[in-house]
C-alpha positions in Angstrom: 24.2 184.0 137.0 22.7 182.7 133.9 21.1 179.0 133.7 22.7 178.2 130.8 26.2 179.3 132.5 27.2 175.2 133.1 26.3 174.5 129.5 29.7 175.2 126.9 27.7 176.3 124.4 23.7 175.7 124.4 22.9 176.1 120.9 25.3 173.4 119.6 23.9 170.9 122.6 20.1 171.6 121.2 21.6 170.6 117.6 23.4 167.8 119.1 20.2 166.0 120.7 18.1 166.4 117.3 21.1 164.9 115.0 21.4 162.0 118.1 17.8 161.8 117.7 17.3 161.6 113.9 20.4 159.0 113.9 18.7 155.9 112.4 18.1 153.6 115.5 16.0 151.3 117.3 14.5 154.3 119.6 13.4 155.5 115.7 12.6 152.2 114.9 10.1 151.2 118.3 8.5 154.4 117.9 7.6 153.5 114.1 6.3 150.1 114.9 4.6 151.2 118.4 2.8 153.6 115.7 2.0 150.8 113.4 0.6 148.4 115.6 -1.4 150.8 118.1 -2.1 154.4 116.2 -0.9 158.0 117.6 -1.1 156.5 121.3 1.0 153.9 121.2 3.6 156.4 119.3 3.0 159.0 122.1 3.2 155.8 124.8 6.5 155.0 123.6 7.6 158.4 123.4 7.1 158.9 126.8 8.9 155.4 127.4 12.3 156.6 125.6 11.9 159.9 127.1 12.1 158.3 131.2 14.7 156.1 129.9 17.0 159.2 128.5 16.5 160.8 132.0 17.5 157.8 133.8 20.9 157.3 131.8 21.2 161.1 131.8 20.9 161.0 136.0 23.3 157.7 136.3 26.0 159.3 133.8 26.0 162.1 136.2 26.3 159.7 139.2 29.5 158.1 137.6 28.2 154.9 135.7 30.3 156.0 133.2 34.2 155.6 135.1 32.0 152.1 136.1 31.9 150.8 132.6 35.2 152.1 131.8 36.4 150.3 134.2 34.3 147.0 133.9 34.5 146.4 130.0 32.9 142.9 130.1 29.8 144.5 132.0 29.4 147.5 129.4 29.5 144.1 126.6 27.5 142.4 128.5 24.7 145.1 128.6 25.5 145.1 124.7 24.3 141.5 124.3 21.5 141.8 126.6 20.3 145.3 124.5 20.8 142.9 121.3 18.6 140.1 122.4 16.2 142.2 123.4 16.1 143.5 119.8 16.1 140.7 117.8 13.6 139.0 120.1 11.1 142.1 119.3 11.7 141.7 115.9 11.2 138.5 115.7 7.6 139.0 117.3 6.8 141.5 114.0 8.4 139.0 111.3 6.1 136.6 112.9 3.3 138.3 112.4 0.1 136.8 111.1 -2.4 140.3 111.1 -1.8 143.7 110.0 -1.1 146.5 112.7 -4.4 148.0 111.3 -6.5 145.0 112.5 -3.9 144.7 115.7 -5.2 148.0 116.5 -8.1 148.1 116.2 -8.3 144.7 118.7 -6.4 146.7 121.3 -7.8 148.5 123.9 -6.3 151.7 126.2 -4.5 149.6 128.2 -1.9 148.1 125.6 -0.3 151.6 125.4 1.4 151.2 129.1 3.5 147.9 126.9 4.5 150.0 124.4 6.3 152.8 126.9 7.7 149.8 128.7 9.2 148.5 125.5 10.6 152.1 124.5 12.4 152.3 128.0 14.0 148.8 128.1 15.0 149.5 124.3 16.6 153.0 125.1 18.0 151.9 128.2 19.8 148.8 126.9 20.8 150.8 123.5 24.5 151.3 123.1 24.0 154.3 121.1 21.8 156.0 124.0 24.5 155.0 126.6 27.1 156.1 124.5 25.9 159.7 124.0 25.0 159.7 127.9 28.1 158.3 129.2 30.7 160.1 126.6 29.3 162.7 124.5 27.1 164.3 126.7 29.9 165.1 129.4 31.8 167.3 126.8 29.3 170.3 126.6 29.3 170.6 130.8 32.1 173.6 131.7 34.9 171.6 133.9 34.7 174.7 136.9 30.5 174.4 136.6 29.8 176.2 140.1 26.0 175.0 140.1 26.0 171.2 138.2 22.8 170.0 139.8 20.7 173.2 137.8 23.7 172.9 134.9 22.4 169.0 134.5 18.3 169.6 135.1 18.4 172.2 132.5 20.1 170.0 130.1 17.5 167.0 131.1 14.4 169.4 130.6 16.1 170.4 127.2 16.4 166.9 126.4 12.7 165.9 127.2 11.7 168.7 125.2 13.4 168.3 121.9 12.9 164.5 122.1 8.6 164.6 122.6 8.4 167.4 119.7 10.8 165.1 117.5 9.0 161.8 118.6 5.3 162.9 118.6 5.7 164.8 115.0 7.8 161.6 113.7 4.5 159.5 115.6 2.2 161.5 113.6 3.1 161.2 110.8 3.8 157.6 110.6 0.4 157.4 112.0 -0.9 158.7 109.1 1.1 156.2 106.8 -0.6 153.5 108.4 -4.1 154.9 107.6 -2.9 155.2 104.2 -1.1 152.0 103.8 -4.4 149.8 105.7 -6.2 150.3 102.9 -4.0 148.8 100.4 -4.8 145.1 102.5 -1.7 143.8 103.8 0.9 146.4 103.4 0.8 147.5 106.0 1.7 143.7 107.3 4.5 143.7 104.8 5.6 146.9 106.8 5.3 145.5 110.0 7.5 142.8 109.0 10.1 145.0 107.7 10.6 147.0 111.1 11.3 143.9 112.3 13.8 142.5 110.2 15.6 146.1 110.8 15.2 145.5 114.3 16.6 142.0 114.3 19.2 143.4 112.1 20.5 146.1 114.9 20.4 143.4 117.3 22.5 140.8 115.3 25.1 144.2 114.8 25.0 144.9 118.7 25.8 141.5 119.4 29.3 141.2 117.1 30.1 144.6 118.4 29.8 143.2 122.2 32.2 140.7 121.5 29.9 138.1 122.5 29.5 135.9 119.9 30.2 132.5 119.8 
C-alpha cells in the first residue's frame, strides 16, 4: 500500500499548495515586511511561524473544526474580525513608522526573530484565506474510503511544510536582497515599509466587511 494511496491525486495537491501560496495575502505580505525590517532571519522566523500555524489548522480541520464553524457562523465571523484587527493594527505600526527597516535592523538583535514567527502564526491562524483552504478545500483531495487517514493526513502536512519553507525562504531571499538594494537609496526603503502596511491595513479593512461585522 502506497503512501500517497489516501491522497486523490498528489500532483494536483503539490500545485494546489504553491498557487494557495503565491495567492497575494497577508502570509505573503508578513513574510515581506518581516524581511524588511529584520534581514533573511526574520523572513526565515516568520516562515517557520506560518509554517506551525498551517500545521495546526491542518490538524484541527482533521479533528472537525470545520462541521464547528459551519455550524457556528457568528464564531467563524467573529474570528474574521479578530484576524482583521490584527491586520490593520500591524499595519498601522509600519505606516507609523519613523526609521527605515535598514536602520530597524540593524538596532535589532537575535532575539527579535522569535516576534516575527509569533506574528506569522497569529496572522496565518486568524487568516480567512488559510482557514478556508484548511477547512474546505483541503478536504476534497482526501479519498472518502481512505483505509489509513492518520499517514493519508501527515503526508499531506509534511508536503505542506515542504513546499511552503522552499516558497517562503526563496520569496525571503530575495526580498532580502531588495532591501540591500533599496537602503541605499535613503528612505525607500521607509516608503516601502509604509506601503506593506497600508496593504496590510487594507486586507484587514476587507476582512472586516466580509465578517459582517461592521458597524
Amino acid at each position: 500500500m502506497s503512501l500517497l494511496d489516501g491522497i486523490t491525486s498528489y500532483p494536483a495537491f503539490c500545485v494546489a499548495v504553491l498557487l494557495f501560496l503565491a495567492l497575494p495575502g497577508p502570509g505573503t505580505l508578513t513574510l515581506l515586511s518581516s524581511t524588511s525590517q529584520g534581514g533573511l532571519r526574520a523572513g526565515v522566523a516568520a516562515t517557520m511561524g506560518i509554517i506551525v500555524g498551517d500545521q495546526l489548522l491542518l490538524w484541527l480541520a482533521a479533528a472537525g473544526l470545520a462541521a464547528v464553524l459551519t455550524r457556528y457562523p457568528l464564531a467563524f465571523a467573529l474570528l474574521q474580525g479578530l484576524g482583521a484587527a490584527y491586520l490593520i493594527w500591524l499595519g498601522f505600526g509600519l505606516v507609523r513608522a519613523r526609521k527605515a527597516p535598514a536602520e530597524t535592523a540593524e538596532a535589532s538583535t537575535s532575539s527579535a526573530t522569535p516576534r516575527h514567527a509569533q506574528r506569522a502564526f497569529l496572522i496565518t491562524v486568524l487568516n480567512p484565506k488559510a482557514i478556508f483552504f484548511y477547512l474546505a478545500f483541503f478536504p476534497q483531495f482526501i479519498r472518502a474510503q481512505d483505509g489509513q487517514p492518520l499517514i493519508t493526513l501527515t503526508v499531506m502536512a509534511v508536503t505542506i511544510a515542504a513546499l511552503t519553507a522552499a516558497y517562503s525562504v526563496t520569496l525571503c531571499a530575495l526580498a532580502s536582497q531588495a532591501a540591500k538594494l533599496m537602503s541605499a537609496e535613503g528612505s525607500a526603503g521607509l516608503w516601502l515599509s509604509r506601503f506593506l502596511g497600508l496593504c496590510l491595513m487594507s486586507f484587514g479593512l476587507h476582512l472586516l466587511y466580509l465578517s459582517g461585522l461592521r458597524a
